[in-house]
Each structure stands twice: as structure tokens, then as C-alpha cells.
C-alpha positions as CSV (number, residue, x, y, z in Angstrom):
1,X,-9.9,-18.8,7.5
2,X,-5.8,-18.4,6.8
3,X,-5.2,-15.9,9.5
4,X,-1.0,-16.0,8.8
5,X,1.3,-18.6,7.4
6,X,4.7,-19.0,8.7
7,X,7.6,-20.7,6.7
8,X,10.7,-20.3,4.1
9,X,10.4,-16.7,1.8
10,X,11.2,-18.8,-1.7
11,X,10.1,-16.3,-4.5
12,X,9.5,-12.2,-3.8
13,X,8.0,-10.0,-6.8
14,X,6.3,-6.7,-6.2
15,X,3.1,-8.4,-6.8
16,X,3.4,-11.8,-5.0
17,X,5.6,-14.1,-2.6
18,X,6.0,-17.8,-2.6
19,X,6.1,-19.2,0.9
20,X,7.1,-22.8,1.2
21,X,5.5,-23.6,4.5
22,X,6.4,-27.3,5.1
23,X,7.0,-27.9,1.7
24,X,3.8,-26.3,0.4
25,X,4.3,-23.3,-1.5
26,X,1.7,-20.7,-1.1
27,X,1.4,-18.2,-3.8
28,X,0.5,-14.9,-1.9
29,X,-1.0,-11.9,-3.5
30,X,1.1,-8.8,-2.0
31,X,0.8,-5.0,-1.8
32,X,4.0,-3.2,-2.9
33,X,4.1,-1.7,0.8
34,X,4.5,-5.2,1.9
35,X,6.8,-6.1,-0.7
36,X,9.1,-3.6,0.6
37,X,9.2,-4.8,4.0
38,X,10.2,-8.7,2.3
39,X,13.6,-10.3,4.0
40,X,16.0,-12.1,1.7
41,X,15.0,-14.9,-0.3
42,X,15.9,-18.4,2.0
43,X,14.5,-16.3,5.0
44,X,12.0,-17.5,7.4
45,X,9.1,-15.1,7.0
46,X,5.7,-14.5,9.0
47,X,3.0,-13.1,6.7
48,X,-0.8,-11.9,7.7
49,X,-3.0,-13.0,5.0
50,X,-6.6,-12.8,4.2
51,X,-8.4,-15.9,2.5
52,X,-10.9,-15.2,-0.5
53,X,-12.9,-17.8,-1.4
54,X,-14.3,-17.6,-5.2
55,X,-16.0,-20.1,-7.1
56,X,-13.0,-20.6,-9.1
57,X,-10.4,-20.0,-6.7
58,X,-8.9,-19.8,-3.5
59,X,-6.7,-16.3,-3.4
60,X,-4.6,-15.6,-0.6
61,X,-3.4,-12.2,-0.1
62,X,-0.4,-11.2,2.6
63,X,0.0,-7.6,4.8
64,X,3.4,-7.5,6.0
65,X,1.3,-5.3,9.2
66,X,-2.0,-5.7,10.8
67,X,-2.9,-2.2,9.5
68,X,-2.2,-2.6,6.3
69,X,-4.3,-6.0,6.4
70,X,-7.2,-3.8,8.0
71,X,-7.5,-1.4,5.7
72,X,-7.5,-4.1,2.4
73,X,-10.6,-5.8,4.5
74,X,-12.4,-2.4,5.3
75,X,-11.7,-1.5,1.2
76,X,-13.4,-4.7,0.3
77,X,-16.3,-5.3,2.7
78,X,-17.4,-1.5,3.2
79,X,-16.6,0.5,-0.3
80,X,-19.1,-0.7,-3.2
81,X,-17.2,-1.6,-6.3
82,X,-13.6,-1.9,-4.7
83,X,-12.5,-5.5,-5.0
84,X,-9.1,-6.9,-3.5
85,X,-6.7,-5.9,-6.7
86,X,-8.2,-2.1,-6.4
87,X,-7.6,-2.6,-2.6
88,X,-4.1,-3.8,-3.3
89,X,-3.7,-1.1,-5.7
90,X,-3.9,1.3,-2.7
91,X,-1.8,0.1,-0.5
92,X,0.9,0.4,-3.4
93,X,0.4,3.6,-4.1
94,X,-0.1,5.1,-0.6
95,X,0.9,4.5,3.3
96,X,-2.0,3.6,5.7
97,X,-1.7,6.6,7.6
98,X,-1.5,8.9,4.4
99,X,-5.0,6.9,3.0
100,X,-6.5,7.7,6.2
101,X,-5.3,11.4,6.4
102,X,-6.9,11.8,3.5
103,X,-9.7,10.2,4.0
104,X,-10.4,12.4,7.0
105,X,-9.5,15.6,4.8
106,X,-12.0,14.7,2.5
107,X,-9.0,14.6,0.1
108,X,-10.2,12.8,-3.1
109,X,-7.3,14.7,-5.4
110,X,-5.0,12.9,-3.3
111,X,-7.0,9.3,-3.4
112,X,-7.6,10.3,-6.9
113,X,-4.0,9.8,-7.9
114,X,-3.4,6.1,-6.6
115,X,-4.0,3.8,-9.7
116,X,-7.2,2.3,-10.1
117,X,-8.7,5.0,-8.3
118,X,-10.7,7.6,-10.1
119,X,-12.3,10.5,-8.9
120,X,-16.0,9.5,-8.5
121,X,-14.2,5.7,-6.5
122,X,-12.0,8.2,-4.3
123,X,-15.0,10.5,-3.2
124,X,-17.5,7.2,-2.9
125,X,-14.2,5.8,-0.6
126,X,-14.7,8.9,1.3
127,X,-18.2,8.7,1.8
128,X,-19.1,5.6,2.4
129,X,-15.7,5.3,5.0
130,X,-17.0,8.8,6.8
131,X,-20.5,6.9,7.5
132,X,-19.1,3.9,9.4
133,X,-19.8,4.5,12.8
134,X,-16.3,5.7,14.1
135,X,-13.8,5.2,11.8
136,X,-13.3,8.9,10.9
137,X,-13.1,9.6,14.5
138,X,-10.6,7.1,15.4
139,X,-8.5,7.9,12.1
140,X,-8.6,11.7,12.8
141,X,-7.1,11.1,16.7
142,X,-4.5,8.6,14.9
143,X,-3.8,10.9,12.3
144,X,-2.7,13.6,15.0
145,X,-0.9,11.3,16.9
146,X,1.1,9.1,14.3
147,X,1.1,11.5,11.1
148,X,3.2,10.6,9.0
149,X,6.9,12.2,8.8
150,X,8.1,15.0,6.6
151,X,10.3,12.6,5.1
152,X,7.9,10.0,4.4
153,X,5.2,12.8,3.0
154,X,7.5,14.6,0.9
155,X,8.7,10.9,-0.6
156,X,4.6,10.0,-1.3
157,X,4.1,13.3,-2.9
158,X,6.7,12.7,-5.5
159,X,5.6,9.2,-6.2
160,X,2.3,10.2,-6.6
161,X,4.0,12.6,-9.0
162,X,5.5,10.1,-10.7
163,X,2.2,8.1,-11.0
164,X,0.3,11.3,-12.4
165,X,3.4,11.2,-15.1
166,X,2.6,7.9,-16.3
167,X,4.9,6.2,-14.4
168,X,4.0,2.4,-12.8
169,X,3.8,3.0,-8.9
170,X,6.4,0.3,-8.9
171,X,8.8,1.8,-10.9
172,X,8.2,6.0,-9.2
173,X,8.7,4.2,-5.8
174,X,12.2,2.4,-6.1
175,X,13.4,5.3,-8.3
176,X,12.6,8.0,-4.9
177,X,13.9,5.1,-2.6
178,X,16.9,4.9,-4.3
179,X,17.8,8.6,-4.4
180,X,16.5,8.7,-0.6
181,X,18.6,6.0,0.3
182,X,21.9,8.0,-0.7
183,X,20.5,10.9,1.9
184,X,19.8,9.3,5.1
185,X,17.6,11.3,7.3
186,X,17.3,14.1,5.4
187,X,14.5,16.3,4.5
188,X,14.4,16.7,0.9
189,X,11.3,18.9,-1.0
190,X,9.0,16.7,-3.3
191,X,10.2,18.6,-6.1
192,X,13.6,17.9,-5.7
193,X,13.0,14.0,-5.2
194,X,10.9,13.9,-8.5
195,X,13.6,15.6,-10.5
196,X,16.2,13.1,-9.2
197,X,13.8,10.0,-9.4
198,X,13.0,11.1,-13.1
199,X,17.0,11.2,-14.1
200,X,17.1,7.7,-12.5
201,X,14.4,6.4,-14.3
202,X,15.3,8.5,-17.7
């Protein structure tokens, strides 16, 4: 198993990295949250990955955190009918900590709106995630203790949104980014970050 791979960031898309690592290029499979988080190209770079072996293929996919690496393996191994581009898929269009809050809610709506996720996946997410022996539990205390920021909920409302609009998660995330990036630290309403983020991407 691939547990990380360490080397020189040579190509960075919202959907993949190319690491030349010795002068091997790894194609990487990447969430958008992990995108985000991608130095400049010609940077060294240390990626998590997780190794799936297929009959076909060998896929590698790269976390940019150890949580978000946990939560694409506990998506794919515990959840029936979530493979790793609907686990990906979450990580895009949510944080860790605002998956888990909702998990803990019993919040399918808010699972609902990530792509790829319908409403019978996100309440099946929610079951079958509640029934493993202390995962609630353990996400409810970190939920308490590490909720997310207004900041940071006010921006995921708006993408989700944005998402619920028709918009690629890709797209409704730099568009809020961008206008939150002219406001540092402030604590601007969802509403108002969806009105700017659609004028940006009108």
C-alpha cells in the first residue's frame, strides 16, 4: 500500500495532480478540498494517498489531511453503493467537519445537496455511519469541540446554494472564495455571499 508520496507538484487541476517523484509522475486523483490546499506548480509537495487496486487499474487518490483521507476510506469500505468518485464528490462539496455535523444531525437535506448524493444515498450514509460502533460518538464530541466557524458555515451554505442552482461545485466554490477573499475575516450572511458569487459567475 502507497501510504504518501513525496516529490515535485508538476500539474494541479481540481480533479488531479501530477507528482514527479524521482522522475516518475504519479497521476493522483484529488478532492477539490485538497486541491485548494495545492502549493505552486515547481513545489515540493507531500500528498496522503490511498491505493485502489482494480483489475484494470491501479488508482491513486491524494488527501491533502489525514481526515480528509479518513473519511474517503470510511465512505468506501462502510457505506454500500459509495465508490471513491462518489467519496471524492463529498469531500468537494463539503468540509469534514460539516459531513460529520451532519451526519450526527441526521441531516440528509444537507448531505442531499453534495453532488452525487441523493436523498435515499445521504440517509443510507447516515445510517449505516450511525451503526459503526463509535463513530457518532466520537464525531458528536469533535463536532462540539472543533465546529466549524461562522465564516466557514456561512461560505458552505452558499455553495451548496450554488450547487442546488445548477452550478459545478467547482465553479460555486472559487466564485464565494473570491468574493471572501476581498473581506478578510469578516462574517458575511450566506445570502449575501450567493448574491455576490452569482454576479461573479453571471
Amino acid at each position: 500500500m502507497i501510504t504518501f508520496l513525496e516529490g515535485i507538484l508538476v500539474e494541479a487541476y481540481p480533479t488531479h495532480a501530477v507528482l514527479n517523484v524521482h522522475g516518475v509522475g504519479y497521476h493522483i486523483s484529488i478532492p477539490l478540498s485538497s486541491y485548494d490546499r495545492l502549493p505552486s506548480l515547481g513545489s515540493q509537495l507531500h500528498l496522503l494517498t490511498h491505493l485502489q487496486v482494480r483489475e484494470d487499474a491501479h488508482v491513486l487518490y491524494g488527501f491533502a489531511t489525514p481526515e480528509e483521507r479518513d473519511l474517503f476510506r470510511l465512505l468506501i469500505h462502510h457505506v454500500s453503493g459509495i465508490g471513491p468518485k462518489t467519496a471524492l464528490d463529498v469531500l468537494s462539496g463539503s468540509s469534514v467537519t460539516s459531513f460529520q455535523a451532519a451526519v450526527v444531525a441526521g441531516d440528509f437535506k444537507a448531505l442531499s445537496q453534495v453532488k452525487g448524493i441523493g436523498k435515499k444515498t445521504a440517509e443510507r450514509i447516515i445510517l449505516e455511519l450511525k451503526d459503526k460502533v463509535g463513530i457518532a460518538a466520537a464525531w458528536e464530541a469533535a463536532s462540539a469541540s472543533h465546529a466549524p466557524d461562522p465564516r466557514a458555515h456561512e461560505m458552505n451554505d452558499a455553495v451548496l446554494a450554488l450547487i442546488a442552482l445548477g452550478y459545478k461545485q467547482v465553479d460555486a466554490l472559487k466564485a464565494v472564495k473570491a468574493f471572501l477573499d476581498t473581506k478578510p475575516g469578516e462574517e458575511i450572511p450566506s445570502d449575501a455571499l450567493l448574491r455576490e458569487a452569482l454576479k461573479r459567475l453571471a
